[in-house]
N, C-alpha and C positions, 0 to 999 in steps of 0.2 A: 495792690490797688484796692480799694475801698468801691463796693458797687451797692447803690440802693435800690432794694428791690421793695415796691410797695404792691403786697397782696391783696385783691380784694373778689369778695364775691359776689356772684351775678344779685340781679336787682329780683324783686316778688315775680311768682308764677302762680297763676291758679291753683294747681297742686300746692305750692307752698300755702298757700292762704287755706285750703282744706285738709291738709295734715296727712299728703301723701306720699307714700316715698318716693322720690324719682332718684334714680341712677343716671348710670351712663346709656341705658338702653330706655329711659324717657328722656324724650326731648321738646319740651316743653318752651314756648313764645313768653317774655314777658308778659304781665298783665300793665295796666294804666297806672297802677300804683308801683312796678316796677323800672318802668320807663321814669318816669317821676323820681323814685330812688336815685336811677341812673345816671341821669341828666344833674341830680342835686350833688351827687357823687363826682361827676365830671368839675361842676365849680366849685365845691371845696378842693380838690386837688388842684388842680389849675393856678386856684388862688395863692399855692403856697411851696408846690413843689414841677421841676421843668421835667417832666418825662421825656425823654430821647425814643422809647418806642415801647407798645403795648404788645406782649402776649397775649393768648385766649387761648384756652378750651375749644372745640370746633361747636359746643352744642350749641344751641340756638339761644339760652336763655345766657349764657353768659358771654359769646358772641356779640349779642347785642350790646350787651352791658358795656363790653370794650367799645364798641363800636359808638354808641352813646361818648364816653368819655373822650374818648379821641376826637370827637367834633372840637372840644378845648383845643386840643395840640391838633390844628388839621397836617401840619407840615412832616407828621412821623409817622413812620411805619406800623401797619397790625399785622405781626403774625400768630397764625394757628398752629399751634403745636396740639397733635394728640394727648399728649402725655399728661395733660392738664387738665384731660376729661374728668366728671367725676367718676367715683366707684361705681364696679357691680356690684349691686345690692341682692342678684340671685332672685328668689322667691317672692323677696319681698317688697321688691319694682312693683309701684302702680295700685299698692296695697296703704290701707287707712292708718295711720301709723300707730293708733290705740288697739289695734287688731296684732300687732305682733306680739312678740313675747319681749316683755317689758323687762326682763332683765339683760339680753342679750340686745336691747335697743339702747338699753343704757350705758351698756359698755362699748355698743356702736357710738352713741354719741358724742362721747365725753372718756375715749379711750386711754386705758393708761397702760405702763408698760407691763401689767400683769395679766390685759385682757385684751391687747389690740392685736392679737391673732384669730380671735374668734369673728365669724362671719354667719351671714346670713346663709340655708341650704340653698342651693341650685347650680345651676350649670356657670361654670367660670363668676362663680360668684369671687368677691376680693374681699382679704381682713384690712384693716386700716394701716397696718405695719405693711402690704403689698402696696397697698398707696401711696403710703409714705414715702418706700423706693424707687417706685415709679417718679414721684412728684418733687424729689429732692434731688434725683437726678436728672430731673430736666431745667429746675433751677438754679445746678451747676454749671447745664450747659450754657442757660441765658447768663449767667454773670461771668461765663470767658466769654460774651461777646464784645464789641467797642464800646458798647452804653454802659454810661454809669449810675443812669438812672431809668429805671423802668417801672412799667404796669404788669403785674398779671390779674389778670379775669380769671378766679374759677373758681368751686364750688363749694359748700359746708364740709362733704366728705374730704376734701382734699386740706382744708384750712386745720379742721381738726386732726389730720395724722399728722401736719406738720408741730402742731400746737403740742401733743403726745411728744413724738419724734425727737424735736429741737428744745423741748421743754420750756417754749413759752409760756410766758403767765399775762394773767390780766384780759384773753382775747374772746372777747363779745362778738360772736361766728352768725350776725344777724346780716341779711341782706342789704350788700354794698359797705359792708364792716372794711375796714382796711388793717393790717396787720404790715408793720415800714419794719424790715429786716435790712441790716447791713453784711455783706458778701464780705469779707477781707480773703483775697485770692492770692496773696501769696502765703498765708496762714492758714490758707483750708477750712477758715470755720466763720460762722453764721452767728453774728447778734442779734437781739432782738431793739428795738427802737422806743419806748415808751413815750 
């Protein structure tokens, strides 16, 4: 069976508008321009695709996001999955993102398979490859569910280890971006949808 999974991630946060890192251990509210994203996000999907039920992250900025989009489809389920949180980012939670060290942010960013082990230092900090496995095992688990078509909410760090991981191309990882992946479950393997 064939399942569509369309990814997207949460809408503007203040931090994103000042060039902060947020993790998993910031949890940061849409701004006005995020809600706006969100909402705008809700009616181009709606217009064009029947989602059966939305995932989320439990964080509050893309939470929302979901919770926004689902006002489209009132009649279907949200749920929150952990596993969809973004990364720890360690140290560098909460920090101006031209303050880090610019080569190890660059391979955070835009991970490839030769550098998405490397992580930020601190405590239970994650590389983008822990993400990855984290995030691709929980969007195994949503596609043995009965829907065949669903939403997930969740974040830049999480879009870009799948983007590495799955070796998508093409995927512009900006706020409320969506990324339509097809599931084929009894072949075990992930297309990407252009």
């Amino acid at each position: 069976m064939i399942k569509d999974i369309f990814i997207f991630r949460h809408g503007e946060t203040d931090f994103n508008l000042r060039h902060i890192c947020q993790g998993c251990m910031i949890d940061q509210e849409l701004n006005s321009t995020g809600i706006a994203q969100a909402d705008d996000l809700g009616l181009r999907l709606s217009a064009n695709v029947e989602l059966e039920a939305i995932y989320t992250s439990p964080l509050k900025r893309a939470f929302q996001t979901a919770a926004i989009v689902r006002n489209y489809y009132p009649n279907i389920p949200l749920y929150t999955l952990p596993e969809l949180r973004e990364g720890n980012f360690g140290f560098a939670e909460g920090r101006n993102l031209e303050d880090l060290d610019p080569e190890l942010l660059a391979d955070f960013l835009n991970p490839t398979p030769q550098t998405w082990k490397r992580k930020f230092p601190g405590f239970d900090s994650e590389s983008k490859q822990q993400i990855f496995e984290r995030a691709f095992r929980v969007l195994q688990k949503i596609a043995g569910g009965s829907e065949t078509s669903v939403g997930v909410s969740t974040h830049a760090g999480v879009i870009s280890s799948l983007v590495c991981g799955l070796r998508l191309k093409n995927v512009k990882n900006h706020n409320c971006c969506v990324v339509h992946l097809r599931y084929d479950t009894s072949a075990g393997k992930v297309f990407q949808v252009e």
